[in-house]
C-alpha positions in Angstrom: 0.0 0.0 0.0 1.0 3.5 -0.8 1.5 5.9 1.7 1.2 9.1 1.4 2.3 11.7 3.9 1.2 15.0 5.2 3.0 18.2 5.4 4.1 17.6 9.0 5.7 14.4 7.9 7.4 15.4 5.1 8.9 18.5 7.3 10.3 15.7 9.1 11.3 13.6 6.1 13.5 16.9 4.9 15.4 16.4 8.2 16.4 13.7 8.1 17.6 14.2 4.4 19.7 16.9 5.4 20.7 14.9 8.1 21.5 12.0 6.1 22.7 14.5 2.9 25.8 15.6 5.6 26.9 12.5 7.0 27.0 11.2 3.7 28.5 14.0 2.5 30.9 14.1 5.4 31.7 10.4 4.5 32.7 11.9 1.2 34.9 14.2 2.0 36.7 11.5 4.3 37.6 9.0 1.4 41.1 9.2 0.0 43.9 6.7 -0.1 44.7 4.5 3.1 41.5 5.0 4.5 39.5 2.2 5.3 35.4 1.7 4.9 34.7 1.2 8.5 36.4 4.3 9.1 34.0 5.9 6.8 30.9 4.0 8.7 32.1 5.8 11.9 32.3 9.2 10.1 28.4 8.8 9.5 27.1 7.2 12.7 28.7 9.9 14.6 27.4 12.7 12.9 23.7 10.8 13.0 23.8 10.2 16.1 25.2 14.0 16.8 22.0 15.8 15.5 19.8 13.6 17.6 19.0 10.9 14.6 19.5 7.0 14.2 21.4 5.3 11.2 18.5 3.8 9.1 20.9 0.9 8.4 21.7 -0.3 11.2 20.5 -3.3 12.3 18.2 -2.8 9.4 17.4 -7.1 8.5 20.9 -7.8 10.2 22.9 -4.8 8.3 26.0 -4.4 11.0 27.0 -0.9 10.0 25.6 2.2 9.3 26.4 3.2 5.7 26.9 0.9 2.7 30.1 1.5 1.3 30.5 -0.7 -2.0 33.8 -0.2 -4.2 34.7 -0.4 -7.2 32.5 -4.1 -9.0 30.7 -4.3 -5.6 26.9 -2.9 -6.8 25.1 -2.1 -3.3 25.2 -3.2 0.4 28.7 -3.0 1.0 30.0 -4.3 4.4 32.2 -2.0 6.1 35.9 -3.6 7.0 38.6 -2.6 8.3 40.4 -4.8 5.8 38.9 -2.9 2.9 41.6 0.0 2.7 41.1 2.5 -0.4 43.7 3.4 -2.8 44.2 5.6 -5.2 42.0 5.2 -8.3 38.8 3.3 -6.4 35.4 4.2 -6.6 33.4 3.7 -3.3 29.5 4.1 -3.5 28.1 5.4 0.1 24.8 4.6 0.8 23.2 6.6 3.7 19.7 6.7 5.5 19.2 8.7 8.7 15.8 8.3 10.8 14.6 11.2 12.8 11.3 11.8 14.7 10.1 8.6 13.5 10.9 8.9 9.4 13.4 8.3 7.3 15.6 10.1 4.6 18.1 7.7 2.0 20.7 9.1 -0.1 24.0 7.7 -2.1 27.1 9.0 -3.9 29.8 7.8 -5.4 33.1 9.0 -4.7 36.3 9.1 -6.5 39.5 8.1 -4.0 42.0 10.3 -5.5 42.5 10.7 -9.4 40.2 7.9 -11.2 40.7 6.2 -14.8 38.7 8.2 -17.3 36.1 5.6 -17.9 35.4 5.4 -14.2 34.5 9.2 -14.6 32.2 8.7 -17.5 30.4 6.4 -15.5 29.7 8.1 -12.4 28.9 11.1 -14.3 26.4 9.1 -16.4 25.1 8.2 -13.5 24.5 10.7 -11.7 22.9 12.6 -14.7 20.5 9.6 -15.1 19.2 10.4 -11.3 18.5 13.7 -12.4 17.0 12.3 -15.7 14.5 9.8 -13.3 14.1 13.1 -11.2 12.7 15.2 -13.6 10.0 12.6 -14.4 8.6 12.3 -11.0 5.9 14.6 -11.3 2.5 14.1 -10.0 0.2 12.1 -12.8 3.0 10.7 -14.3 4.0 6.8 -13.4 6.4 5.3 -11.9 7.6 3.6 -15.8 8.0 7.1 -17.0 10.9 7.4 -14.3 12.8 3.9 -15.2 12.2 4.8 -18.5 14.3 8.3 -17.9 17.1 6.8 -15.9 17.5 3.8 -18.7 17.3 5.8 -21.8 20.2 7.9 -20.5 22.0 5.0 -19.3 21.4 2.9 -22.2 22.2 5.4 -24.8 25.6 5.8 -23.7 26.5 1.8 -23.4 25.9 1.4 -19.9 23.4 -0.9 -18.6 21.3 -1.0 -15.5 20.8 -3.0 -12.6 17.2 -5.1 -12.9 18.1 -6.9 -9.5 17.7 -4.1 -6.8 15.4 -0.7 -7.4 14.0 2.3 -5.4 11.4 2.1 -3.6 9.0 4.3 -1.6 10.1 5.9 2.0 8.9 7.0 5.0 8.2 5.7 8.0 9.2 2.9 7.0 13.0 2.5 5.0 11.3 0.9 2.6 7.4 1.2 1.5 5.5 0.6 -1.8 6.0 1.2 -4.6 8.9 0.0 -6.2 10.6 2.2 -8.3 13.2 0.5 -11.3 15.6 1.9 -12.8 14.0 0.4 -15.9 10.9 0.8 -17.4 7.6 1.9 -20.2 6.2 5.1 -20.0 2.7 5.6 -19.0 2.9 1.9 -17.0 3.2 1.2 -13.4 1.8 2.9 -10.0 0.4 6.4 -10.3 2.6 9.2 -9.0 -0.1 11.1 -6.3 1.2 14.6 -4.1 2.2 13.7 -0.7 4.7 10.4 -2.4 8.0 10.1 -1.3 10.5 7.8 -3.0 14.1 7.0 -3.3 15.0 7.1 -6.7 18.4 5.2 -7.3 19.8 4.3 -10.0 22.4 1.6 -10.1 25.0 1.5 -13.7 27.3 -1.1 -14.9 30.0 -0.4 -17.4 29.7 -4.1 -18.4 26.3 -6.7 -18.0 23.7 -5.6 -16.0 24.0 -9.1 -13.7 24.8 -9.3 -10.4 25.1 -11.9 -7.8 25.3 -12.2 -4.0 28.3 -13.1 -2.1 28.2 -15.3 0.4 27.6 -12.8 3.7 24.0 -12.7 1.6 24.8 -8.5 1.6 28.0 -7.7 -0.5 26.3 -7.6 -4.1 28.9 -7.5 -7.0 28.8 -7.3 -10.9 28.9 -10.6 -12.8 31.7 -9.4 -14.7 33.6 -7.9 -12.5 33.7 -4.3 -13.8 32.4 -1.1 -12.6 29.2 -0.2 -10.9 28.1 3.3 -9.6 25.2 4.6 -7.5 23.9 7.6 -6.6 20.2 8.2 -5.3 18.6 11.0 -3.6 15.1 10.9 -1.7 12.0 12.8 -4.2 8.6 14.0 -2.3 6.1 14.2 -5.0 4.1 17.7 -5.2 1.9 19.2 -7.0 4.5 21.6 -8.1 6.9 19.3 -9.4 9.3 16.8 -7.9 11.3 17.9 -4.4 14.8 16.5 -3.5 14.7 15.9 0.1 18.1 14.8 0.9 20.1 18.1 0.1 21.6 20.9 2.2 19.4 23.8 3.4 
C-alpha cells in the first residue's frame, strides 16, 4: 500500500535528508587513499547520532554498520571492513539513511579516491545525470515507468546498462514502502505518481552486464563481470509543483 504523507511528515522527512545529505557528504569528503570503509561507517554514525538521529541501516534485517560502502564491482550493500583499505584510483559508492522523529531520509554517492581512470569518470557522471534524468520525471500524474524509462534511456544510450536486480522504492516511515521504483521501465505503465509520495529514486549502472550476484555474507552484491558499478540516489517528495529532493543541504 501506498503511503502518502502529510506536510508535518514530510517537514520531518527533509530532516532527516539533510541529516543524512551531511553524513554522507561528510563520509565523502573523508575518502582518499589508506583510508579504510569502516572508518567511513564511523564518520556517519557519529554525525547521525550528533544531530539527535538513528542510522537507518543499522541493524536494518541484520545490516552491522551504518552506511553501505561498496567499491569499485561491488553494486550495493557493501559491508564496512577494516580490511577494505582504499587506494588511489577506487570508486566507493556510500549509501546513507538517517531516521529522525520517526521517518526516514536515503541518499547515495559515489566518490572518487583520489584521481580515477577516465572511464570510471564517464560512468559516475552518467550516472549521476540519469538520477536527475529519473528526477525530472517524478511529477504528479505521471507513473512510476515514466521514471525507469528516464534513468534507462540515458543509461542505455551511452552503453551502460542497468541493474534489474535491486530498485528504489518508496520511504517514510518505514525505509522501505511501496512502490517499487526500477531503474527500468515503459512510459505511461506502473503505479500512479499522487502529491504527498516520497520515493528513493536510485539508479544503479554497470560499465559491463547488468548481472549481479550475492556473495556469500548474503549482503555484499557485485557485478557478474567484474567491472564497474556506480550509485547515486537521492530521496524525491512528489508535489503538486513538481518533484522535491529531500536529501540536500538547506
Amino acid at each position: 500500500m501506498i503511503v502518502l504523507k502529510t506536510v508535518e511528515e514530510l517537514k520531518k522527512m527533509r530532516t532527516a535528508g539533510r541529516i543524512s545529505q551531511r553524513a554522507l557528504r561528510l563520509a565523502g569528503e573523508a575518502v582518499e587513499p589508506g583510508v579504510t570503509t569502516l572508518e567511513l561507517d564511523s564518520v556517519v554514525r557519529k554525525y547521525i547520532e550528533e544531530q539527535g538521529a538513528t542510522p537507518s541501516f543499522l541493524g536494518y534485517g541484520g545490516f552491522p554498520a551504518s552506511a553501505c560502502s561498496s567499491v569499485n564491482n561491488v553494486v550495493v550493500h557493501g559491508i564496512p571492513s577494516e580490511k577494505q583499505v582504499l587506494k588511489q584510483g577506487d570508486i566507493v559508492s556510500i549509501d546513507v539513511g538517517a531516521c529522525f522523529e520517526g521517518f526516514h531520509g536515503d541518499n547515495a554517492w559515489t566518490f572518487p579516491c583520489g584521481d580515477i581512470s577516465d572511464e570510471a569518470k564517464r560512468l559516475l557522471d552518467t550516472t549521476r545525470d540519469s538520477l536527475f534524468e529519473g528526477i525530472k520525471a517524478a511529477r504528479a500524474g505521471n507513473k512510476v515507468g515514466d521514471i525507469g524509462f528516464a534513468v534507462q534511456r540515458y543509461a542505455e544510450l551511452r552503453s551502460y546498462s542497468v541493474v534489474r536486480d535491486f530498485t528504489g522504492h518508496g520511504v517514510g516511515a518505514k525505509l522501505h514502502e511501496a512502490p517499487n521504483v526500477p531503474n527500468y521501465g515503459t512510459p505511461g505503465k506502473g503505479a500512479t505518481l499522487m502529491p504527498g509520495m516520497a520515493i528513493a529514486i536510485e539508479p544503479m549502472i554497470n560499465m559491463g552486464t547488468y548481472r549481479v550476484k550475492v556473495l556469500r555474507d548474503k549482503w555484499t552484491t557485485v557485478t557478474a563481470d567484474g567491472k564497474l558499478s556506480a550509485h547515486f540516489e537521492h530521496t524525491v517528495a512528489i508535489t503538486p509543483d513538481g518533484p522535491v529532493i529531500l536529501t540536500l543541504p538547506d
